[in-house]
C-alpha positions in Angstrom: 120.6 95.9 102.5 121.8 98.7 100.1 124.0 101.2 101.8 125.0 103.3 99.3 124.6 107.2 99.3 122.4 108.5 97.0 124.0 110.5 93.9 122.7 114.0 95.3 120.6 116.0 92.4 122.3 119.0 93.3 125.8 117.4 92.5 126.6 118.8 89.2 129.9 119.9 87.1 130.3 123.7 86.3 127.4 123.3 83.1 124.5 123.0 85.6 124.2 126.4 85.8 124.4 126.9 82.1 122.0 124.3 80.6 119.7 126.3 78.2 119.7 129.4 76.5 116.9 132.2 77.9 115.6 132.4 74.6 114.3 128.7 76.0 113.8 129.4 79.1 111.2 131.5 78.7 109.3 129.0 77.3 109.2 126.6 79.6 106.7 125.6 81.8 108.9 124.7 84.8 111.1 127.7 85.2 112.2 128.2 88.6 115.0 126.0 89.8 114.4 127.4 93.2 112.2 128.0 96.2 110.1 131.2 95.8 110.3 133.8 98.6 107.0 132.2 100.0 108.3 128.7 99.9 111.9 130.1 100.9 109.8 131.6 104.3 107.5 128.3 104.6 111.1 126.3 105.0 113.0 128.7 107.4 109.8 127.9 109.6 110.0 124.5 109.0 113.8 124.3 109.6 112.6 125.9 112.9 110.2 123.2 113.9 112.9 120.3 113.0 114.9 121.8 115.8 112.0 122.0 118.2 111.5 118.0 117.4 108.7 118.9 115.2 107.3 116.6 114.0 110.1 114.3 114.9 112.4 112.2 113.6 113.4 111.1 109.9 113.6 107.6 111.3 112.0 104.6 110.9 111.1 104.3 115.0 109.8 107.5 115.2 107.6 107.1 112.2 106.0 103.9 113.2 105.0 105.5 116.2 103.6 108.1 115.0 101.4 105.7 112.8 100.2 104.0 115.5 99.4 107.5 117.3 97.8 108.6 114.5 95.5 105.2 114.3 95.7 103.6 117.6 96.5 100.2 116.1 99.5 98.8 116.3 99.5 95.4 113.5 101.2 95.8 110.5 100.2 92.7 109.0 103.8 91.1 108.9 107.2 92.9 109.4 108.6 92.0 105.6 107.8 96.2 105.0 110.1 97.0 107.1 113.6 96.4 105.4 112.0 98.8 102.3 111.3 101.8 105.0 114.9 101.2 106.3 116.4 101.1 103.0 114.3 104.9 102.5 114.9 106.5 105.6 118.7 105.7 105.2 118.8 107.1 101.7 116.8 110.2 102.6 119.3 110.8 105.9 122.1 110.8 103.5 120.0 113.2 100.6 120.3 117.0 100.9 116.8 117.7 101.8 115.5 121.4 103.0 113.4 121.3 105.8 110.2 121.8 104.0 111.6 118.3 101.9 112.0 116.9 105.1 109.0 117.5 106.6 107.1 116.1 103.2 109.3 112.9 103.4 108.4 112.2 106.8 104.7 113.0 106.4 104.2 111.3 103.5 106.0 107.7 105.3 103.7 108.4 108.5 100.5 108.6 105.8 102.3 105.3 104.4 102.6 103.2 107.7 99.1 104.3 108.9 97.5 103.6 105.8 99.5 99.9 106.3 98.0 99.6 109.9 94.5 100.1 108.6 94.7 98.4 105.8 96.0 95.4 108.0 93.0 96.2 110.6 90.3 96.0 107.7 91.3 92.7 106.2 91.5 91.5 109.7 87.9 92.3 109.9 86.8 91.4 106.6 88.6 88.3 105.8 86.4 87.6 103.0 88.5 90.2 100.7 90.9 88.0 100.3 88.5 85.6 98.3 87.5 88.2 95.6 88.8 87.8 92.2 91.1 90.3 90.5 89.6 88.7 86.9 92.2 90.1 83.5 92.9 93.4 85.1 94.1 95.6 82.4 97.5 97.2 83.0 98.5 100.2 80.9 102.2 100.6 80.9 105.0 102.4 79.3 107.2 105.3 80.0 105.8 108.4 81.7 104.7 111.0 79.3 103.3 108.3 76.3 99.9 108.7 76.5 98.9 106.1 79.4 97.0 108.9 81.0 95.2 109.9 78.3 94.3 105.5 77.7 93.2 105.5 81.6 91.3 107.3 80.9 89.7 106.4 78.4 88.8 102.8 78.7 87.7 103.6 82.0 84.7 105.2 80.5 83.5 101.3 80.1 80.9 100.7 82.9 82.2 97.1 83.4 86.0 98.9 84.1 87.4 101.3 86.6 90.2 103.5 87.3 91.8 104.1 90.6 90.8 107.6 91.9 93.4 109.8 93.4 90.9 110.5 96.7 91.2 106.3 97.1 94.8 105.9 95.9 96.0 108.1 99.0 94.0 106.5 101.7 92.4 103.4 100.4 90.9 102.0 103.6 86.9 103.1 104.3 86.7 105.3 107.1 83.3 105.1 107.6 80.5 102.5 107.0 78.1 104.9 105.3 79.5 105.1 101.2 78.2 108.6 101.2 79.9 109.7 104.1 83.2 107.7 104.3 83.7 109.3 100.2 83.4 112.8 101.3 85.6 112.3 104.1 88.0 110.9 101.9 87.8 113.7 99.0 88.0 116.1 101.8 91.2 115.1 102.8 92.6 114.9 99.1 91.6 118.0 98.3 93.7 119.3 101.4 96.6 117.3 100.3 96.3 119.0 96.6 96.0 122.7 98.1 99.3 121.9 99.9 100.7 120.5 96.5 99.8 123.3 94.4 100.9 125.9 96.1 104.2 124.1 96.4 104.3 123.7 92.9 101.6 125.9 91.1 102.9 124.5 87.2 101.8 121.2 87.7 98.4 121.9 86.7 99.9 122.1 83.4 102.1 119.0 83.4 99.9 116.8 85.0 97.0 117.9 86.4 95.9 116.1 89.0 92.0 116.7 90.9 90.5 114.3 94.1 88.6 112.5 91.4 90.9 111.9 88.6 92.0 108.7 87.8 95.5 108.2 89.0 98.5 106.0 88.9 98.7 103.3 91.0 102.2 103.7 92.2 100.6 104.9 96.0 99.8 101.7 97.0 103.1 100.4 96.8 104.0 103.4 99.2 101.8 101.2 101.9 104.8 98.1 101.3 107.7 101.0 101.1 108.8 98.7 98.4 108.1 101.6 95.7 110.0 103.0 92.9 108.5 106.7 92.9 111.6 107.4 95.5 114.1 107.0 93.1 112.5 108.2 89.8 111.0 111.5 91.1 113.3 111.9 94.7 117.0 110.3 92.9 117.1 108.1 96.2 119.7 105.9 93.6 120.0 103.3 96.3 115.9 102.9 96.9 115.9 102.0 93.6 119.2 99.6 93.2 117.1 97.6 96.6 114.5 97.3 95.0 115.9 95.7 91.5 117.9 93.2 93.5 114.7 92.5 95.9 111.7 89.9 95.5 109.2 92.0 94.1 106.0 89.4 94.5 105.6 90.1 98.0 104.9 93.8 97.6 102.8 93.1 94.0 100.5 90.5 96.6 100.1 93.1 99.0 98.9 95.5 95.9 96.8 92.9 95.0 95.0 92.9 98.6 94.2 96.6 98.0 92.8 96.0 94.9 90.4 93.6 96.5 89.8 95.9 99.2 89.1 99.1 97.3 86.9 97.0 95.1 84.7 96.3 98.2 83.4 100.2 97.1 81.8 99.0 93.4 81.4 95.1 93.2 81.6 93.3 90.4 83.2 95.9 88.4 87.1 95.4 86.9 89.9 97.0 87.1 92.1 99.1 84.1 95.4 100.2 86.4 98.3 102.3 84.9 101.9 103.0 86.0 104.9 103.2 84.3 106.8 101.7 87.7 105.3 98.4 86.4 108.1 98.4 83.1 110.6 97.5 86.4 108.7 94.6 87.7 107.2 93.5 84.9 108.0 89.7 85.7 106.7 90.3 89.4 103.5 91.4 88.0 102.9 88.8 85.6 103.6 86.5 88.6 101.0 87.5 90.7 98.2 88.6 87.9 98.8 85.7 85.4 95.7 86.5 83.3 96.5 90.2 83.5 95.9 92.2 79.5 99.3 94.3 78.9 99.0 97.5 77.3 102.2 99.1 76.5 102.6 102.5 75.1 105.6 103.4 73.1 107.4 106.9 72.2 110.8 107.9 71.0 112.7 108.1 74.7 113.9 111.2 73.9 110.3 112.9 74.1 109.6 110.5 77.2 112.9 111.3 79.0 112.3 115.1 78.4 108.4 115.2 78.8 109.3 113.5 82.9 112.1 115.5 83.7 110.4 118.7 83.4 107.9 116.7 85.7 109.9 115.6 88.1 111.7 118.8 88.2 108.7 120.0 90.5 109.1 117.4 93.0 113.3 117.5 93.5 112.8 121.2 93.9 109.9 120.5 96.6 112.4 118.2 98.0 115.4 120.0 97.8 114.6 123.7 97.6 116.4 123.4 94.0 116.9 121.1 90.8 119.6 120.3 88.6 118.5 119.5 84.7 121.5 117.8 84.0 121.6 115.2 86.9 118.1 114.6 86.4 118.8 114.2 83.1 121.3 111.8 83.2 119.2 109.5 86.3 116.3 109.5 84.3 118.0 107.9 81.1 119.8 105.3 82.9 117.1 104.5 85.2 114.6 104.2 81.7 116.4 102.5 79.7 117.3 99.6 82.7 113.6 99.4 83.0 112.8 98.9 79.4 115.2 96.0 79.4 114.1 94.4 82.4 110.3 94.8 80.8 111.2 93.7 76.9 113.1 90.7 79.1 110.3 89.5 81.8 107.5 89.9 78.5 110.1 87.6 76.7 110.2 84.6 79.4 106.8 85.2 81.4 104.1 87.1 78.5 101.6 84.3 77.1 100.4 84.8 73.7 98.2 87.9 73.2 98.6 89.6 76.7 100.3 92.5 75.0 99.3 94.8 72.9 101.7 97.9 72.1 99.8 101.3 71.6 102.1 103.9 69.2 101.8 106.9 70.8 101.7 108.9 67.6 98.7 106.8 66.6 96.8 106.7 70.4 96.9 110.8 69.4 96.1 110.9 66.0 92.4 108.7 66.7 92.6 107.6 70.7 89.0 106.5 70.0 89.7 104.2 67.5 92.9 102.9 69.6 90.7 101.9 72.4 88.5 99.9 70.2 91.5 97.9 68.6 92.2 97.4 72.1 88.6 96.1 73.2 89.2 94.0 70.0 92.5 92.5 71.1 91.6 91.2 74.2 88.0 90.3 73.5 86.1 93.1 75.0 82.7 94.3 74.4 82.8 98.2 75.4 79.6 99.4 77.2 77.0 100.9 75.2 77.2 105.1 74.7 81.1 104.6 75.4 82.2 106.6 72.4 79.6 109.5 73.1 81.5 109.3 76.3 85.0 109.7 75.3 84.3 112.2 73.1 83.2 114.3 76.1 85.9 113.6 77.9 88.2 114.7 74.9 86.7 117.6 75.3 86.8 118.3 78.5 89.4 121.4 78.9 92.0 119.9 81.1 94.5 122.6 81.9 97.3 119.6 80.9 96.0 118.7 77.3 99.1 118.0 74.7 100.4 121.4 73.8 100.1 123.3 77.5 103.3 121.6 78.3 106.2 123.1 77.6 109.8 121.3 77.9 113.1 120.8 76.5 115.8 118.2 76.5 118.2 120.7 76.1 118.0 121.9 79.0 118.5 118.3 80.8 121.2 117.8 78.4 119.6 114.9 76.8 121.9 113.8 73.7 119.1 112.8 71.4 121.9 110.7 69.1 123.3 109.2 72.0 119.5 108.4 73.7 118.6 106.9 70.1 121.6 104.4 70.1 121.6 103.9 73.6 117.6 102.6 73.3 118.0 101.6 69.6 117.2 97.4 71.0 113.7 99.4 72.5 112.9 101.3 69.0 114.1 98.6 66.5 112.1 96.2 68.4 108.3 98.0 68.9 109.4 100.2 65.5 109.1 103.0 67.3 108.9 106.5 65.2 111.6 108.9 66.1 112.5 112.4 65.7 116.3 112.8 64.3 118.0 116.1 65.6 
């Protein structure tokens, strides 16, 4: 097991204070490095409840028990999870979290275990999941910010193809026999969770906005193995991530695999098209377990990507921490992306067959995104469903308050270097000739 502490993201030299100009600043979509007074009053209370035991305690026993409180079962469907929830909980005990962070962390691992416990329950129950077919899933992958939302999108507009909804991604188990019923329970209790996360942070609406029914990534249900990278990108949990790198990532991609199966229980017959960048890091575990799986991989000059997540990510370390420092997020982020990049262009090297990739330029998925997803469909073979373009036009149009251009970021003020980025990922751009923007 890793024991090392976590660099802390408020761990800074004397520039953090400094980063941009306020000729920038003002620009910027995420502004405030801090708490507002409302969030500053919601974590005095919650400091107050930590001390009254409320709701426990950031460790591993007490959140297993309040899993199996909170479900009444008590099967986890094997133990192998629980060496990943060890490896969090000591990272997060040794991370400067506020209360409020706290109480998110610990909320969001309970959630975590009880979704395992159910999940574990209903394929107990329903052993014939495990016999459905995953058939070519289509994986869109890349760095955050390069379009893979848009794609999702997208091609899920085929009828034959579906997208993970955020409403499922959260709690992916049925909670009720009746499909009318158990999906309005289950958007219910999304929608709560989104209240809570918007008025935590109110910008994200315009960085990514995110509604019960959108398609989402698929990065939650590796939450449900605690074998997930999303604690070290977005929460710098350093040592989550270095675990997971040196760990056996097939177990947790099988176990992703068995929700898939499950959650298609809810529209038979119908495929997948998945997307999360996390996959660039375990790219060879997830050609492993998904052999016939179609690779799309969207590329962008890093600088834009790098930039484009910070500001992103910037909402959740202030949730987290009651404040954010650009320039340690900077630096994470570009060590952490271009580690992943080489681990992908390396796994695609010694496990990728012939034609399961196809790499999407960003600056030509938004120049014509319509005539990207056909070259796609034509890549790998695939007859789109009839009206589909009438379809994506629509959604084009739809008015999402996070269309390109309500976004607003700088890498200046995460002190991104973009000569140094460019050399430092110049193997990534020579290699998928990847345009980029000199300073």
């Amino acid at each position: 097991m890793i024991h090392s502490v976590p660099q802390s993201p408020l761990t800074v030299g004397p520039r953090a204070a400094h980063t941009m100009r306020d000729s920038v600043s003002e620009k910027l979509t995420v502004q405030k490095q801090e708490y507002n007074l409302l969030l500053k009053t919601i974590n005095l209370f919650a400091g107050a409840a930590w001390r009254l035991g409320i709701p426990g305690e950031l460790s591993a026993e007490s959140i297993l028990t309040s899993a199996k409180k909170r479900t009444g079962l008590t099967d986890w469907g094997g133990e192998d999870f629980r060496e990943g929830l060890d490896v969090i909980v000591e990272q997060m005990g040794n991370a400067p979290l506020s209360a409020l962070g706290r109480t998110n962390a610990y909320l969001s691992m309970v959630q975590a275990a009880a979704n395992r416990l159910s999940i574990a329950e209903h394929l107990k129950t329903h052993p014939q999941i495990r016999d459905i077919k995953i058939k070519r899933p289509l994986f869109i992958l890349g760095f955050p910010r390069t379009g893979t939302t848009l794609l999702q999108n997208l091609l899920s507009l085929d009828t034959s193809r579906r997208a993970l909804r955020f409403w499922e991604l959260v709690n992916p188990v049925p909670v009720s026999d009746d499909p009318a019923i158990d999906q309005k329970k289950r958007l219910r209790s999304a929608r709560r969770l989104l209240s809570f996360a918007y008025l935590i942070a109110p910008e994200m609406k315009y960085v990514h906005e995110i509604q019960a029914e959108t398609a989402e990534e698929c990065w939650p249900l590796f939450s449900n193995t605690f074998s997930v990278m999303n604690y070290d990108l977005q929460s710098s949990l350093s040592g989550v991530g270095d675990w997971l790198m040196q760990s056996d990532m097939v177990r947790p991609y099988q176990e992703y695999r068995q929700q898939l199966q499950l959650i298609s229980t809810m529209q038979p017959g119908v495929d997948f098209v998945l997307k999360c960048p996390e996959h660039l890091w375990f790219l060879d575990a997830l050609l492993e377990v998904f052999p016939d799986a179609c690779i799309v991989w969207t590329h962008r000059d890093p600088v834009a990507s790098v930039a484009s997540y910070c500001s992103l990510l910037s909402l959740n370390q202030r949730m987290l921490y009651g404040r954010f420092e650009p320039l340690s997020i900077g630096n994470h982020i570009t060590e952490r992306f271009d580690l992943g990049v080489r681990r992908a262009m390396e796994a695609r090297d010694q496990k990728g067959r012939p034609g399961q990739f196809f790499d999407v330029s960003f600056s030509e998925l938004v120049q014509d995104p319509v005539a990207m997803v056909h070259r796609i469909h034509k890549h790998f073979d695939l007859e789109p469903s009839e009206g589909m373009d009438v379809d994506m036009d629509r959604w084009l149009n739809n008015g999402r308050s996070d269309k390109r251009g309500k976004h607003h970021y700088s890498a200046e003020r995460y002190g991104l270097d973009v000569e140094q980025i460019h050399t430092q990922f110049a193997d990534y751009i020579d290699r998928f000739d990847i345009t980029v923007k000199k300073p």
